[in-house]
N, C-alpha and C positions, 0 to 999 in steps of 0.2 A: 691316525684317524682314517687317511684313503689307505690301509692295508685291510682296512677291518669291512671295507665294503665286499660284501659275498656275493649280490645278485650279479648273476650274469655267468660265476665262476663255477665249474665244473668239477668238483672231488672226484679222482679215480678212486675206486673200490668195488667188491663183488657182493652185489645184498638186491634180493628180492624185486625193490622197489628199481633197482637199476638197470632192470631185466624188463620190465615193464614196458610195454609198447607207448610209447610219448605220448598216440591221442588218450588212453586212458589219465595217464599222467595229467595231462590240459585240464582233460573234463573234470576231473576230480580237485583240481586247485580253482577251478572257476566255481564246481560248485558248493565247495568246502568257505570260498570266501562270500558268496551269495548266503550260505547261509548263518555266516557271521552276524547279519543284520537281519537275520528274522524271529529272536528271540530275546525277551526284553528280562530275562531272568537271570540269576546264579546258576541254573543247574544246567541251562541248556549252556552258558560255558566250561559248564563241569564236563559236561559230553564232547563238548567243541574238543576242549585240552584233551580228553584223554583219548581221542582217534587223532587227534596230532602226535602225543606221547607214543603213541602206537605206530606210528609211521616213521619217524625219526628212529624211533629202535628198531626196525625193519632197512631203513636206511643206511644203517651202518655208518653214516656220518655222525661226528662228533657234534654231541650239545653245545660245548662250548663255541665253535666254529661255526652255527648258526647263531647264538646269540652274539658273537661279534660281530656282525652286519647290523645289526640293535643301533651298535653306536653312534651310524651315520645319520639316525633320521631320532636320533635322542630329541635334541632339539626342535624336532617339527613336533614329537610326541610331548613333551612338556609344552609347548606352544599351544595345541590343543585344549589339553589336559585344563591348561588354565583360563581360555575362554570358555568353556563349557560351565568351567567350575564358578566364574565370577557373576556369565552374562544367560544363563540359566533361571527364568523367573521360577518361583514355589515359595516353598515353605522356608523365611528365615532361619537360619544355624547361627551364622557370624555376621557379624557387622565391621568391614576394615574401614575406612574414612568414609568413603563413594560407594564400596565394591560392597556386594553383598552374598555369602556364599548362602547357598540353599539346601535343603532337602535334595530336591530334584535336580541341583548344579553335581552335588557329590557321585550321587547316584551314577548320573551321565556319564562325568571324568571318568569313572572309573572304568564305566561299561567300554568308554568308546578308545580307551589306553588300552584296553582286551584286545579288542578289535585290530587294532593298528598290530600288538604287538604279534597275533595268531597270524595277522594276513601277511607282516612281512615274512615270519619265521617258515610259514606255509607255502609262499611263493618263492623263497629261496630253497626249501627242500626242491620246487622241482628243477631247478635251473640247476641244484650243484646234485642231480641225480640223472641228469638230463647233457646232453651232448648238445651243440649248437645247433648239428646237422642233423641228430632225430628229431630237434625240438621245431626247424621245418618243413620236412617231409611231415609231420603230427599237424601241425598247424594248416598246412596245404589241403593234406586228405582231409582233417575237416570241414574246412572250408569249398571244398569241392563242387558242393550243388550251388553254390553265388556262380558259378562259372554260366550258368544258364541263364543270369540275369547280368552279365559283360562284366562281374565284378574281376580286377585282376590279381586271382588267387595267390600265385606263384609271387607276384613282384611284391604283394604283401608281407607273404611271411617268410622271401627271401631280406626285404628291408628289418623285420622285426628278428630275424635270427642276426644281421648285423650290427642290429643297434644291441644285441644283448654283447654280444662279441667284442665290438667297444668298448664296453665299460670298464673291463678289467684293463686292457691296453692303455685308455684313456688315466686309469687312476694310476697307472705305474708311469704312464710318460709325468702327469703333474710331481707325482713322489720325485723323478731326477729333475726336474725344473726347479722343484722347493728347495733341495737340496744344492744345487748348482747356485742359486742366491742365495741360500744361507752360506755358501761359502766364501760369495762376495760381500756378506755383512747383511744381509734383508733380514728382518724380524719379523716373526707370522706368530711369536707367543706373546707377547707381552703387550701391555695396555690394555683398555676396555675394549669393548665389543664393536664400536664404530670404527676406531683404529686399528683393531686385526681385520677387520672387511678393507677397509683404506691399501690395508697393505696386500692382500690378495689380486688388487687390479693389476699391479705389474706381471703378477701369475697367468691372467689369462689371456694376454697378447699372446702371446706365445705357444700357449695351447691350445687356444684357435688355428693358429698358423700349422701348427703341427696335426691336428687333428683334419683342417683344409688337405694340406698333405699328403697323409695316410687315405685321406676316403678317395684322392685324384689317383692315389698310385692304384687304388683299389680298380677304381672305374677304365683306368687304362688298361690292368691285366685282366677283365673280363672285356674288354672289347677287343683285345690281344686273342684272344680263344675265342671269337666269335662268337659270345654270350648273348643268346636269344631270349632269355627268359624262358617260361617252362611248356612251351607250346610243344607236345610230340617228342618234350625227354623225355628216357626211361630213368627207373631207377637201379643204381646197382645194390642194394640192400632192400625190395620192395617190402613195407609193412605189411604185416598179417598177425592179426588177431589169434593167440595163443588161449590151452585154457586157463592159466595163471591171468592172463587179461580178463576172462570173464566171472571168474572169482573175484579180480580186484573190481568190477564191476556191482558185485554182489554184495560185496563188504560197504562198496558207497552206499549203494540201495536200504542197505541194514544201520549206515548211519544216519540217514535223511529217517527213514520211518523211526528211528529210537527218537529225531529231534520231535518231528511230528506228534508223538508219544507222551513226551514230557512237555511239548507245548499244550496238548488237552488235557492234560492233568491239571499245570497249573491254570487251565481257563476254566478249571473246578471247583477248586481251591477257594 
């Protein structure tokens, strides 16, 4: 299960999308997932899926290998799925003891399972197409005019390029911790679902500890290099806007006005 988590993790390969200057990258999964939630039909998923469909085959990353990051948030996603579906007031379908599913319960589940399943599959394209270190310098220069108002650009999305950075590190230190107690006899499979949690606490002493650790040894070898934060660094890779960037530019532009398109249609209809 923590092998199949992707976000965070970076696929080397040579494809289009990898070429791509990071801020466009950002803008396009912020506003690819903004507009997850602005259409309440089948067809504007129809269009959703296929400029993802489209970008994943541009990606050159493996289908399969983003759908196994899926696995990790299965559970929040049927968790969802089934609040929606029980506590959704409309139109009677089912009657189970208490619970009653609706019209408007199904409808929902299903829309808001879309949603969940585009927006992780969509923000793990950009992280395993995306390096830690373009994905802060992108983050930074966007952020750039908050500098005017004393926001601190730099210490921001130097924190959010390391929490991404973590994750992976983080899920492989649990993987030899699991394994290190399952070799002294700990069980993490068997029983029900309050007893595989029961047995996970032993897991996270330890991984705190270890993760305390890694972020002290972290803070010492930047204050070891006299680490100022970003005040009057240069960059050695400075971004610059290519025209392959203002095509990928164009192609968002071209997917927001198709969403636009087929939302006045159906407010036709």
């Amino acid at each position: 299960m923590l092998r199949d988590i992707t976000l965070g993790q970076y696929y080397q390969t040579e494809s289009l999308i990898h070429r791509l200057d990071p801020r466009v990258k950002l803008v396009g999964t912020i506003v690819y997932i903004i507009s997850l939630f602005t259409f309440q039909h089948f067809s504007g998923f129809a269009v959703a899926a296929l400029f993802l469909a489209v970008m994943i085959r541009l990606s050159r990353v493996p289908f399969r290998y983003m759908v196994k990051g899926m696995k990790a948030i299965l559970f929040l996603l049927l968790l969802t799925v089934v609040f929606n579906l029980f506590l959704t007031p409309g139109e009677p379908l089912v009657q189970i003891w208490k619970l009653t599913i609706t019209r408007e319960g199904v409808r929902l589940s299903v829309f808001m399972a879309v949603r969940l399943t585009f927006l992780i599959i969509g923000s793990s394209l950009m992280t395993l197409t995306t390096t830690p270190n373009n994905l802060t310098d992108g983050m930074e220069k966007l952020m750039n005019p908050l500098k005017k108002v004393r926001v601190p650009v730099h210490e921001i999305a130097m924190m959010m390029s390391i929490a991404l950075r973590f994750i992976p590190i983080l899920m492989e230190e649990t993987d030899k911790i699991m394994k290190a107690q399952i070799a002294r006899g700990a069980d993490f499979e068997s029983g029900n679902l309050l007893r595989k949690a029961k047995a996970m606490v032993p897991l996270l002493v330890p991984l705190f500890i270890s993760a305390f650790r890694r972020a002290n040894d972290l803070a010492m070898a930047m204050e070891a290099r006299c680490y100022q934060g970003g005040e009057g660094r240069t960059k050695m890779k400075p971004l610059q806007y290519k025209k392959r960037d203002y095509l990928a530019y164009a192609v968002l532009l071209i997917y927001l006005v198709t969403l636009a398109a087929v939302r006045i249609a159906e407010g036709m209809i």
